[in-house]
N, C-alpha and C positions, 0 to 999 in steps of 0.2 A: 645361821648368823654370819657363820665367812664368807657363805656367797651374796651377802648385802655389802660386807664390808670391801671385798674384792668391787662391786657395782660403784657403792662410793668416791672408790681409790679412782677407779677407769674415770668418773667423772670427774672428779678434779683437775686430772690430769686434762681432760678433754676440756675444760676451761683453761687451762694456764695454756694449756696447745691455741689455743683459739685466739688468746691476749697475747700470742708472741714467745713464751716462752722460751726459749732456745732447749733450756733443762726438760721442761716437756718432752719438747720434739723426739731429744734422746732418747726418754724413757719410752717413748709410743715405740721408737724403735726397735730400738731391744725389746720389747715385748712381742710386736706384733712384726716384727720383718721376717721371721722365718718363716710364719704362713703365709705372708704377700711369698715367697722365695718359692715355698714347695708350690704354693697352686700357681703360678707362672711357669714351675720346672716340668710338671704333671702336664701340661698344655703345649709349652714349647719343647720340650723334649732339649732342650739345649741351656749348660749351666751359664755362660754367659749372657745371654739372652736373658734368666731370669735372674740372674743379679743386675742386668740395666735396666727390666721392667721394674725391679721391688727399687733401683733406684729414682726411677722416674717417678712409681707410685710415690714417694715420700716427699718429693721433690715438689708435685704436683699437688698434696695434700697439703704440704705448707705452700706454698703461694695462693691455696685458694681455701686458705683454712675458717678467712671469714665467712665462708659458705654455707661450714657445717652449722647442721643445727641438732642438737643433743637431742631434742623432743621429738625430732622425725625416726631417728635411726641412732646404733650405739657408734661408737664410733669408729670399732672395729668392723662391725659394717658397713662402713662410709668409705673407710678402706679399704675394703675387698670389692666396694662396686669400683674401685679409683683403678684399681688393681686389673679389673677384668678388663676396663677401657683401656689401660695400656696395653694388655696381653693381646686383645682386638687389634691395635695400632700395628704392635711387630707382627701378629701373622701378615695385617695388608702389607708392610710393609717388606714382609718376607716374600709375598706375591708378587708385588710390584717389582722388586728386584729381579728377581726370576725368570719374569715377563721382558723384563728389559733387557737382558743380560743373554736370554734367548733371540731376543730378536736383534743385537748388537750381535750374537754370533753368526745367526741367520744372512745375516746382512756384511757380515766380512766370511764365509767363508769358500774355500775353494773353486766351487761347485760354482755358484751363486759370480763369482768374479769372470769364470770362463762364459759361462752361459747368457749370463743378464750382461747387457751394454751396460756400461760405468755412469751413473748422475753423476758429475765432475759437481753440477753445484749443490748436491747434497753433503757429498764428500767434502767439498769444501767448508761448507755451512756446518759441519758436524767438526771439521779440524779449528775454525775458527772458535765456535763455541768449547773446547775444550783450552783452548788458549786462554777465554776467558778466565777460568775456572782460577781457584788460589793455586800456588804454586803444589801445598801438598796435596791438595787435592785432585789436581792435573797429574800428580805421579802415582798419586793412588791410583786412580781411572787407568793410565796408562800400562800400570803393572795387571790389573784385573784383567783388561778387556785385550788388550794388545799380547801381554805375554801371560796368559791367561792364566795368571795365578790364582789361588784360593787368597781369603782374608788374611789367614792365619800366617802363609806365606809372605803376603805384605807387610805383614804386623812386623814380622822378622826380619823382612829385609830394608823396613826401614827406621826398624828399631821405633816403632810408633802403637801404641795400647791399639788390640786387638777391636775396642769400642769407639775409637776414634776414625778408623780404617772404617769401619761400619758406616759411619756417622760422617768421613767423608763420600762414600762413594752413594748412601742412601739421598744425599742433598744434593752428591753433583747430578743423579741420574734423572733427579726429581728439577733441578734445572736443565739440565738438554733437553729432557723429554717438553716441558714449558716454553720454551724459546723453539724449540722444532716444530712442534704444533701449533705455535705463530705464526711461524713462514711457512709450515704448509695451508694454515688458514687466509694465509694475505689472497687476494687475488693476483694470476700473473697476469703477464702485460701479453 
């Protein structure tokens, strides 16, 4: 009989979740964010990391809550598939940094400047595009890749949330890399 009235309870809430509730939202929370948290932590191995996937999970569950539909799935299932697509998103996007940030070293260092003649207009095209960039985000970039700090270190030295540092250097990388492979797709002359 409790585990009907527990199924009831989940369902209500999953309607009043669905009509907007705000009070919902809370309680989906607090019930269900420390399993978005542990299987995002299990996965990413990193506590930050799964405190900004179980926030995006929830974040992404409410803006696309008219979605759910109670007779397909519960809706802590609905959750945990939301959950796994975010934890997908930061490995790529764990990759993709990596990939970039390898080859932003590859590409400035020592070795690589004695040996290889200088593209003046890549180098340029890559200074320009960083100009574009917002101003914190031009500093973030420049603290990482220039004086090749860790996040954690920019977080501190510019007194800026360690997931903001993230969230700038993930969108600037993901703009150069876009506008770079513009101009090297243009035709030259």
């Amino acid at each position: 009989m409790e585990h009907d009235a527990d199924a009831d309870a989940d369902a209500q809430w999953g309607v009043r979740f669905v009509a907007g509730d705000e009070a919902a939202l809370a309680e989906i929370y607090r019930r269900w964010s420390p399993v978005i948290f542990t299987l995002a932590l299990r996965s990413l191995g990193d506590r930050r990391d799964a405190e900004d996937v179980t926030q995006r999970t929830f974040v992404s569950a409410w803006t696309s809550r008219a979605s759910y539909d109670s007779a397909k799935a519960k809706l802590s299932t609905w959750l945990v598939v939301i959950a796994r697509r975010r934890i997908a998103d930061m490995h790529e996007s764990r990759a993709r940094i990596r990939r970039l940030h390898e080859e932003m070293k590859r590409l400035t260092s020592p070795d690589d400047m004695v040996s290889a003649p200088v593209d003046l207009s890549e180098t340029l095209l890559l200074a320009n595009e960083m100009q574009q960039l917002q101003p914190d985000a031009r500093n973030v970039m420049r603290l990482a890749f220039y004086d090749d700090l860790t996040h954690e270190e920019i977080s501190q030295r510019l007194d800026m949330p360690l997931g903001t540092v993230k969230s700038h250097i993930r969108r600037s990388l993901t703009r150069l890399r876009d506008r770079l492979e513009v101009s090297h797709v243009a035709p030259r002359p």
